[in-house]
Each structure stands twice: as C-alpha cells, then as structure tokens.
DRENDO-1510 file (C-alpha; in Angstrom, 1 decimal, always signed):
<recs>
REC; n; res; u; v; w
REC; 1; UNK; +24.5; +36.0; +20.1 .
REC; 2; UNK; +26.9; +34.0; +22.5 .
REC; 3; UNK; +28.4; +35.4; +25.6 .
REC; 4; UNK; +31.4; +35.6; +24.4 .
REC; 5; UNK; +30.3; +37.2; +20.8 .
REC; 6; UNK; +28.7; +39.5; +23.5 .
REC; 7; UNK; +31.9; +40.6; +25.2 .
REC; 8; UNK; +34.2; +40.8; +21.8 .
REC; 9; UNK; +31.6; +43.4; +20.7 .
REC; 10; UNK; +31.2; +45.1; +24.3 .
REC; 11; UNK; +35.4; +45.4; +24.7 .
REC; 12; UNK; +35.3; +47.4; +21.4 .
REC; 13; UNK; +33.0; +50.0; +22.3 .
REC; 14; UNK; +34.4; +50.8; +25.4 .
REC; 15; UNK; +37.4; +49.8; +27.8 .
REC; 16; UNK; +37.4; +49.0; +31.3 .
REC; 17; UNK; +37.4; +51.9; +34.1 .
REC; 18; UNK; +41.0; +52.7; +35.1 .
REC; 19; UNK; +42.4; +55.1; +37.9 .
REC; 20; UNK; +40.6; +55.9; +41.5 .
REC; 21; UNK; +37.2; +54.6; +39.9 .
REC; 22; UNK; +38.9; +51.0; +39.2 .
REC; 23; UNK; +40.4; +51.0; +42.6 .
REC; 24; UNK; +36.7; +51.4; +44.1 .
REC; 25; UNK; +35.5; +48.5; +42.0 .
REC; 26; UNK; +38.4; +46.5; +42.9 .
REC; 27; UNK; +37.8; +46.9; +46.6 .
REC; 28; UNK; +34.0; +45.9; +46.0 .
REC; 29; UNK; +35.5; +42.8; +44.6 .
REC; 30; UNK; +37.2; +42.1; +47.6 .
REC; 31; UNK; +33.9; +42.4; +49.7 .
REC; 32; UNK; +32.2; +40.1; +47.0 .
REC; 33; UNK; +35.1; +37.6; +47.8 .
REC; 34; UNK; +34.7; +37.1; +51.1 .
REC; 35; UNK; +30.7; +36.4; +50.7 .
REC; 36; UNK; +31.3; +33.6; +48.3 .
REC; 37; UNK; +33.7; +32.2; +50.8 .
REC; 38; UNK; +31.1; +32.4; +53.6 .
REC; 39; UNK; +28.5; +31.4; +51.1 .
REC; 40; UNK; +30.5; +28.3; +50.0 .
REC; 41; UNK; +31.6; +27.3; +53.7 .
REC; 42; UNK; +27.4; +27.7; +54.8 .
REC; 43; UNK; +25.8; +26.4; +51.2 .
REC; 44; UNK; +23.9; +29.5; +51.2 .
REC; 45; UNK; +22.2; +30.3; +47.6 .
REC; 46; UNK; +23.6; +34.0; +45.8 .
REC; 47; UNK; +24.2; +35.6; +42.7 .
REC; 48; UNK; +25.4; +38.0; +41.4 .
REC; 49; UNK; +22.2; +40.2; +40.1 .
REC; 50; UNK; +21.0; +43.6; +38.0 .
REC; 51; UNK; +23.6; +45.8; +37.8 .
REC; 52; UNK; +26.7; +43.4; +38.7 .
REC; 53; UNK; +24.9; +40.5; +36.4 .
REC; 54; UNK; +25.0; +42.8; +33.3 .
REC; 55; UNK; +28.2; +43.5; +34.1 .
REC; 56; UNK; +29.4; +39.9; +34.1 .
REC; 57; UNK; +27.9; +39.1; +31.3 .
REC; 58; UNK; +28.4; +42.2; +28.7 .
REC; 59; UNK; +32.0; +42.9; +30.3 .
REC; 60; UNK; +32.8; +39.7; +32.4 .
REC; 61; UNK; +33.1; +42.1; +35.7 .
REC; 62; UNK; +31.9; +45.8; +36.4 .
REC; 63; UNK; +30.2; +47.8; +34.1 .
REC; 64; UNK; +33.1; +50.4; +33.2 .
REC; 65; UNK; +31.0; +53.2; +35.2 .
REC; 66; UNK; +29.6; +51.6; +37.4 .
REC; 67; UNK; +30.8; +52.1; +41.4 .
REC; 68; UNK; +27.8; +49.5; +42.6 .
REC; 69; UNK; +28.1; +45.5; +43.0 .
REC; 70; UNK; +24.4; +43.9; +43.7 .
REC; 71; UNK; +24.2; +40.5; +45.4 .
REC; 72; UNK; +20.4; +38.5; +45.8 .
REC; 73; UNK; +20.4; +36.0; +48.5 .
REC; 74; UNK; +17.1; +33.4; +48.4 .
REC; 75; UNK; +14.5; +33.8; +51.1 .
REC; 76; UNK; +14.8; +30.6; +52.5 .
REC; 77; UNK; +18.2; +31.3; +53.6 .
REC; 78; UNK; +19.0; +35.1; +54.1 .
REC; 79; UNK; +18.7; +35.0; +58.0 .
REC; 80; UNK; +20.9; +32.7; +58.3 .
REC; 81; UNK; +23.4; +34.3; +55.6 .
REC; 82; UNK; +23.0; +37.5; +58.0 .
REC; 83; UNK; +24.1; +35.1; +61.1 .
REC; 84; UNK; +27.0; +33.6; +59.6 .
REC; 85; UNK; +28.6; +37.6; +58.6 .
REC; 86; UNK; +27.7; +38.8; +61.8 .
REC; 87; UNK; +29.4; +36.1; +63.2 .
REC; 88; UNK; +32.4; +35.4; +60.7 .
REC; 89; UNK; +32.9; +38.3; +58.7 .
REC; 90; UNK; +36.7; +39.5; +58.6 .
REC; 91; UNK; +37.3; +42.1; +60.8 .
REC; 92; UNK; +37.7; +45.0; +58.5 .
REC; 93; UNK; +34.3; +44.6; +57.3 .
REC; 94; UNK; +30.9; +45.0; +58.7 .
REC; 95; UNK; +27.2; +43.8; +58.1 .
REC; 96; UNK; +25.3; +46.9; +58.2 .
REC; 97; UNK; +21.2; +45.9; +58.7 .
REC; 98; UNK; +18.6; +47.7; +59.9 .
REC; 99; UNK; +19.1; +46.2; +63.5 .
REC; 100; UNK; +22.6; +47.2; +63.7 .
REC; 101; UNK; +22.5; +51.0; +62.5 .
REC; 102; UNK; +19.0; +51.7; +62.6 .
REC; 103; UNK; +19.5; +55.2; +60.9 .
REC; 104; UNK; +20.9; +53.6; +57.8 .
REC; 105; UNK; +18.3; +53.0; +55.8 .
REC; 106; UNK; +18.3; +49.4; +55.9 .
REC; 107; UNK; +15.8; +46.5; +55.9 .
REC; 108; UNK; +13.0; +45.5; +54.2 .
REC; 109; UNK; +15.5; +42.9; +52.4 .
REC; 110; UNK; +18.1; +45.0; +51.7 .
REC; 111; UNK; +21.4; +45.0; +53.9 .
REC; 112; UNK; +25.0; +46.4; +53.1 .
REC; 113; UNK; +28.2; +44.9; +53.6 .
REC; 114; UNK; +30.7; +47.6; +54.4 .
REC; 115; UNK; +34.8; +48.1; +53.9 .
REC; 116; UNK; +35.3; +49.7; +57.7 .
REC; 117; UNK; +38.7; +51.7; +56.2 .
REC; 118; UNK; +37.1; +53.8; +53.4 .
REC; 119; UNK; +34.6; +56.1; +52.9 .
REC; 120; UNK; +31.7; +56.1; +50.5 .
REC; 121; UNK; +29.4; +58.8; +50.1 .
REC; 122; UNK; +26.1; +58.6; +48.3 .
REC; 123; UNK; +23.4; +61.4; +47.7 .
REC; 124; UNK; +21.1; +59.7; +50.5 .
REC; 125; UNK; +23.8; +59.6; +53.0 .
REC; 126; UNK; +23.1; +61.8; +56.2 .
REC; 127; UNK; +26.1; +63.2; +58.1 .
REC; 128; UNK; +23.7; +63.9; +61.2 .
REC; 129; UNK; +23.5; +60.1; +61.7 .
REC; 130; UNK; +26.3; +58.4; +63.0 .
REC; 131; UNK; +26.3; +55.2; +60.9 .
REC; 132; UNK; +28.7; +53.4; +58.7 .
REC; 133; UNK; +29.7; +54.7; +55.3 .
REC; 134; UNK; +32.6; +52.9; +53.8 .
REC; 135; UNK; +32.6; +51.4; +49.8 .
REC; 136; UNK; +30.2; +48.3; +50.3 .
REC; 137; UNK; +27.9; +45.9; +48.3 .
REC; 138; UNK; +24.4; +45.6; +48.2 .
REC; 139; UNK; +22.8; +42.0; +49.2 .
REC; 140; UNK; +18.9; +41.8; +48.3 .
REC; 141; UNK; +16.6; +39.5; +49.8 .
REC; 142; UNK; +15.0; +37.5; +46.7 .
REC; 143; UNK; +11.1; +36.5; +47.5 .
REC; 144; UNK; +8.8; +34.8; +46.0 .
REC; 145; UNK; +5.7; +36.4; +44.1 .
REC; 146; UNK; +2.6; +35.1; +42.7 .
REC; 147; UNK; +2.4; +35.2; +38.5 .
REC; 148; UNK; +0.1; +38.6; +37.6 .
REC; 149; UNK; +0.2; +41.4; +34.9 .
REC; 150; UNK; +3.1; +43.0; +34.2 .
REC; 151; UNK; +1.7; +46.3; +34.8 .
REC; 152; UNK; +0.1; +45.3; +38.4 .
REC; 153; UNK; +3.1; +44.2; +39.4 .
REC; 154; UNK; +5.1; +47.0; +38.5 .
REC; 155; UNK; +2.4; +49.0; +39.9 .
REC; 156; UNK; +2.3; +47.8; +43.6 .
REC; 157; UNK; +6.2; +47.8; +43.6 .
REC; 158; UNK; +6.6; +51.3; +42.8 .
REC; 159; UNK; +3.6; +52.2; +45.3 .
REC; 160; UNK; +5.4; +50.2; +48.2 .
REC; 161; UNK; +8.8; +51.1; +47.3 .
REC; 162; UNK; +8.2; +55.2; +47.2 .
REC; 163; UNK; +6.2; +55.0; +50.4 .
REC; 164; UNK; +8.9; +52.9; +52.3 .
REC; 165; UNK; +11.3; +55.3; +50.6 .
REC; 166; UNK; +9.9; +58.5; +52.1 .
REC; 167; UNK; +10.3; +56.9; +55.5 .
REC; 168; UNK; +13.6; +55.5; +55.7 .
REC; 169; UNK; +15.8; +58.4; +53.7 .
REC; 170; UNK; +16.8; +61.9; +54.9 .
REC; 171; UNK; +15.0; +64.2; +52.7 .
REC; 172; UNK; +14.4; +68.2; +53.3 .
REC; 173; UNK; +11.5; +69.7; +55.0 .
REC; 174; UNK; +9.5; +71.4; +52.2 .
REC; 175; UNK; +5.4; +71.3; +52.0 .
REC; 176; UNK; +5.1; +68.6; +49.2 .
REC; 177; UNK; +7.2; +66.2; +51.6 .
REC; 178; UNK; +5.2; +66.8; +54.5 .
REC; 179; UNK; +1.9; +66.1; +52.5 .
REC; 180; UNK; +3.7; +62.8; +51.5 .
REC; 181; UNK; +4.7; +62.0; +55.3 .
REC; 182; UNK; +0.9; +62.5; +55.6 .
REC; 183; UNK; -0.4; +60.3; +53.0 .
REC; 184; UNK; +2.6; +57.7; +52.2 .
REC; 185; UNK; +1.7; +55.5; +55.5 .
REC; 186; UNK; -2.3; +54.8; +53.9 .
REC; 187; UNK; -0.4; +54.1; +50.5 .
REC; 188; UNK; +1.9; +51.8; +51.7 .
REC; 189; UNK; +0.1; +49.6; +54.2 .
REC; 190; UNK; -2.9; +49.4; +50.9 .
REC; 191; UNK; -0.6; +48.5; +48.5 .
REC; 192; UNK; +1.5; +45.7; +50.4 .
REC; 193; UNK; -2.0; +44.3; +51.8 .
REC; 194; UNK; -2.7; +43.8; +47.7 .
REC; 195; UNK; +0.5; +42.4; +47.6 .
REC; 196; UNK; +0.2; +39.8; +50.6 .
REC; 197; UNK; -3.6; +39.0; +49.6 .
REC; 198; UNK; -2.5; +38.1; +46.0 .
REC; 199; UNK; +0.3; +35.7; +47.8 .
REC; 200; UNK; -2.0; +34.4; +49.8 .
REC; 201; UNK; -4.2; +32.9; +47.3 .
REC; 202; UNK; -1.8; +31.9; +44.4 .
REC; 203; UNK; +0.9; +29.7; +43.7 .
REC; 204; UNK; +3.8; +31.5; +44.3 .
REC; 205; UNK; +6.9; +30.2; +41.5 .
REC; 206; UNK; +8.5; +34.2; +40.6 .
REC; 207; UNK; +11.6; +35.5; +42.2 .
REC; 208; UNK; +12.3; +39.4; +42.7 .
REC; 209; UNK; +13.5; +41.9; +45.6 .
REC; 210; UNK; +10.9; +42.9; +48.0 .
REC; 211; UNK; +8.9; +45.6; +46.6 .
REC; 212; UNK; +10.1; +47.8; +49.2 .
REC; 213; UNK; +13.3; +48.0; +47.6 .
REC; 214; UNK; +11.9; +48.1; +43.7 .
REC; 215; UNK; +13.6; +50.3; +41.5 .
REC; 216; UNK; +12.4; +48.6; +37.9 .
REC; 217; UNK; +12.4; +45.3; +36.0 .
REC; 218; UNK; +9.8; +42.4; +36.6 .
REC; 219; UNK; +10.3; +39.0; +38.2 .
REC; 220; UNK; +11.7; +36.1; +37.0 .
REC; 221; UNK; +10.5; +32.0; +37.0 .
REC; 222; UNK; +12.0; +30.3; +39.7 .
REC; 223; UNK; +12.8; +27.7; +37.4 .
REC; 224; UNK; +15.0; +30.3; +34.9 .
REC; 225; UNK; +17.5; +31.4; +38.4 .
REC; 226; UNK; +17.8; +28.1; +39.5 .
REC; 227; UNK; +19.5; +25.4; +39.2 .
REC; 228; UNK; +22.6; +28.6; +39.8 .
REC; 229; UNK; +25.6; +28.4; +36.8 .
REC; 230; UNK; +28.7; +29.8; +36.9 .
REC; 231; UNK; +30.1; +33.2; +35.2 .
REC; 232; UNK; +33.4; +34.7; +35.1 .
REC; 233; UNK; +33.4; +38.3; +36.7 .
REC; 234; UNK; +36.8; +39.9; +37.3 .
REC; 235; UNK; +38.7; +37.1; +36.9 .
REC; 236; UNK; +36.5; +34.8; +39.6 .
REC; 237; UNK; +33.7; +32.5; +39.0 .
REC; 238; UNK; +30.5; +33.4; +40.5 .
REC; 239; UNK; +26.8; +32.1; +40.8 .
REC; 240; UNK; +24.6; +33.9; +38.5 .
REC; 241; UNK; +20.8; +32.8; +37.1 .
REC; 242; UNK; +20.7; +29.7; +34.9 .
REC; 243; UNK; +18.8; +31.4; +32.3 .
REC; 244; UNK; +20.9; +34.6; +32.7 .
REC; 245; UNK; +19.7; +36.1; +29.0 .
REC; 246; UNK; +15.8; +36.0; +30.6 .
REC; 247; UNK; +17.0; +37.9; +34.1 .
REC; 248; UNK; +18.7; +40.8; +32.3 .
REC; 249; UNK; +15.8; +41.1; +29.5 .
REC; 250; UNK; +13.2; +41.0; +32.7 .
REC; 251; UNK; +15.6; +43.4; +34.4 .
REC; 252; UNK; +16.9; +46.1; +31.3 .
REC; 253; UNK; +14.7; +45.1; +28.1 .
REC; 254; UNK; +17.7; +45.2; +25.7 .
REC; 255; UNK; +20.5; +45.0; +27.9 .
REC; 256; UNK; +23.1; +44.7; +24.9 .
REC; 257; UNK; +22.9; +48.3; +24.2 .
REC; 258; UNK; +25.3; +50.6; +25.4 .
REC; 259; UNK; +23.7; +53.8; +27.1 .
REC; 260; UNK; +24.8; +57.4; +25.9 .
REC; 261; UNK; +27.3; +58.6; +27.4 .
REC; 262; UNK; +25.5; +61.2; +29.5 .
REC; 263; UNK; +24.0; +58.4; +31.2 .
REC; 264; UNK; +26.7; +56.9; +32.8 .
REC; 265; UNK; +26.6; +57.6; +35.9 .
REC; 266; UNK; +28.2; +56.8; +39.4 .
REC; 267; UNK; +26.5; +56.9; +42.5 .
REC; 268; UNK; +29.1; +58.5; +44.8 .
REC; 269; UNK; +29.6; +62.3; +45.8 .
REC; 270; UNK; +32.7; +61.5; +47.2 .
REC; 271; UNK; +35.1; +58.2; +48.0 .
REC; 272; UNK; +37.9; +57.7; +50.5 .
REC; 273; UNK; +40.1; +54.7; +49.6 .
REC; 274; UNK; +41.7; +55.2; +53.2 .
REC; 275; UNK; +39.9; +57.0; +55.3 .
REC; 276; UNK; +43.4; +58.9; +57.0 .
REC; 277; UNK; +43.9; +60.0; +52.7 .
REC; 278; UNK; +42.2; +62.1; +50.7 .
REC; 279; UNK; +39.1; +62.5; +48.5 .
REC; 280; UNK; +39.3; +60.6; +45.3 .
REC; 281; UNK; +38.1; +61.8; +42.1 .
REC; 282; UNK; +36.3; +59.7; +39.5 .
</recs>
C-alpha cells in the first residue's frame, strides 16, 4: 500500500481533531516551524519521529488525538542544535534542558522546546517546582547502538529507562517507591554498563533514543533513516526516515491499524492557550 492509498483509507475512518484540541496541535506546529528554520539556517540533521512520524504518514500531520509532536536530532550534532536555540530561538519560546530547569525532568537526550504564553499540564508535572510548562515539543537525542537480540535490547532499555525514571519524576512517598529509590541506582548503573560494554566492542550502525528515555519499539539501520526524505505534515514539508515504512513497523508493529477508541488518549490534564484565559477542554 502507497502513502497516499494509506491516507485515502485513514481520512475515512476518522477526521481530523477540531476545536481547543486542534488549536494545541496547531501551536505545536508553530514550535516545529521555527526548528526547521534553525535547522535549515545550521544544517543540523531532524525528523520528525514515533508519534509525529505516524502521524505524517497515516494522516499527513497529527494523529487526530494526539496533543504530542516528537522530534530526533542525530548525535553528532545535538549540542550544537541546543546552542543555536539557546542562542536564536524567538523570544516567546524557550529551550527547556536539564541545565536550564534542573527540576524538569530533562536530560539524558531528551529536551523540550516550550511556547512561554500557554500552559500545558501533564500527569508528571510538579507544581512545587518552579519550572516551565507551556504546550511544547519533544526533541530526542538519536544514538547509535550495536546490532543484538531484539529482546536484549528491549530488555536493557526498559531497565535503564524505569531506573532513570524513578529519579527524575515526582512520584508519592509510599513503601514500594522507597524500596525502588533503594534498589533503582544498582539497576541502573548495571544495566547501562551492559549497554556501554556491548558499544564498546561492536560496530555500532542502529539508531534509537537513549535508553534512558525508552518507552517501546527497537532501533533502526542507519542506512534505512538516512539519506532524510521529505513528507508532507500539516501542510509543510519535513525530514522524516528514508525508509519510513521500516521506522514505524520497528516503532508500532502494524502501524496502519487504527486503535479502539478507548485508547485514544491525550496526555494533558489541563491546557492554557493564553496563559491570562481560561482552561481549555479537549
């Protein structure tokens, strides 16, 4: 099936998100905008990845539930993509990194790009930390790996990512989390120095997140992401994988299928468009 035979079917089964929730996406757009123009201006490497791919390629823009846009910058240049925003983003947005609001979660390849006007709250936010919260987009850090077995790899990242996890989110006091506090450190530094050993010694030629910030899928060839194509997404052309049908099957299995409706979900409690207006309501 062709991407457009892909998108006839797609538009069929269900229509693009409309009201508050479209107004969300829409302002994640804008953010997306302004990295491609920095991107462009620095020949940094993106693309649009997981969530936002699928979307460009089963809806040519946002899944119609979704209130997330995911962004995967390559190793070899995401310092200096954080450089260039820090120095040239517009002034009504921010780059959010671990450095800059260290009580926001960030790091470990994973920074936020943040609309200073709105507000976006999501189940990990904390209001007892004083750190930016307006709608954003996520930009991963995209590392190399070594080939090994699915299920090793899969493994490790899950280890790593639920150990990090526990240490970098707000989460209540209870007696199973403070057994975890005690026991997550040994889990983590073991299962990253498995990680770093296996990179060590084999030819690295896979691209993924950093297995702090797994949440599911498996890696892809180097050679499938690059050289980058082109996709329409919301009426813009974008960098995506060159073998795009090989990310989303690494990242979803069958991507083409359309979830039950009970499992679309957003990821916001609450948004403010403007943060002098009201609550909006999906």
């Amino acid at each position: 099936m062709n991407l457009q035979e892909i998108r006839s079917k797609t538009e069929l089964e269900i229509p693009r998100a409309t009201g508050s929730l479209r107004e969300v996406q829409l302002r994640m757009l804008d953010i997306l905008l302004e990295v491609k123009r920095l991107c462009n201006k620095h020949d940094i490497r993106y693309w649009l990845d997981f969530g936002t791919l699928l979307g460009a390629v089963r809806h040519a823009g946002f899944i119609p539930w979704d209130d997330d846009l995911d962004v995967c910058v390559l190793e070899d240049d995401f310092e200096r993509f954080l450089r260039v925003c820090s120095e040239e983003l517009p002034d009504w947005l921010v780059l959010q990194t671990e450095k800059t609001e260290k009580d926001s979660g960030m790091g470990a390849g994973l920074v936020k790009i943040r609309d200073k006007n709105s507000l976006y709250i999501h189940d990990f936010d904390s209001f007892r930390s004083d750190y930016s919260k307006g709608i954003f987009i996520d930009v991963f850090k995209s590392v190399r790996y070594p080939e090994m077995p699915r299920g090793l790899f899969c493994y490790l990242s899950r280890r790593v990512s639920f150990a990090y996890g526990f240490w970098h989110y707000h989460l209540p006091i209870s007696m199973k989390n403070i057994i975890c506090y005690c026991v997550y450190p040994f889990s983590y530094c073991f299962h990253k120095a498995i990680f770093e050993f296996l990179c060590a010694i084999k030819k690295k030629r896979y691209l993924f997140s950093t297995p702090e910030r797994y949440v599911y899928g498996l890696y892809t060839p180097e050679d499938e992401i690059f050289p980058l194509s082109e996709m329409d997404f919301e009426g813009h052309l974008f960098p995506v994988p060159r073998n795009w049908d090989r990310r989303l099957c690494d990242s979803f299995g069958d991507y083409l299928k359309i979830p039950e409706k009970t499992k679309r979900r957003t990821h916001a409690k609450y948004v403010f468009l403007d943060k002098g207006k009201g609550v909006i309501e999906y």
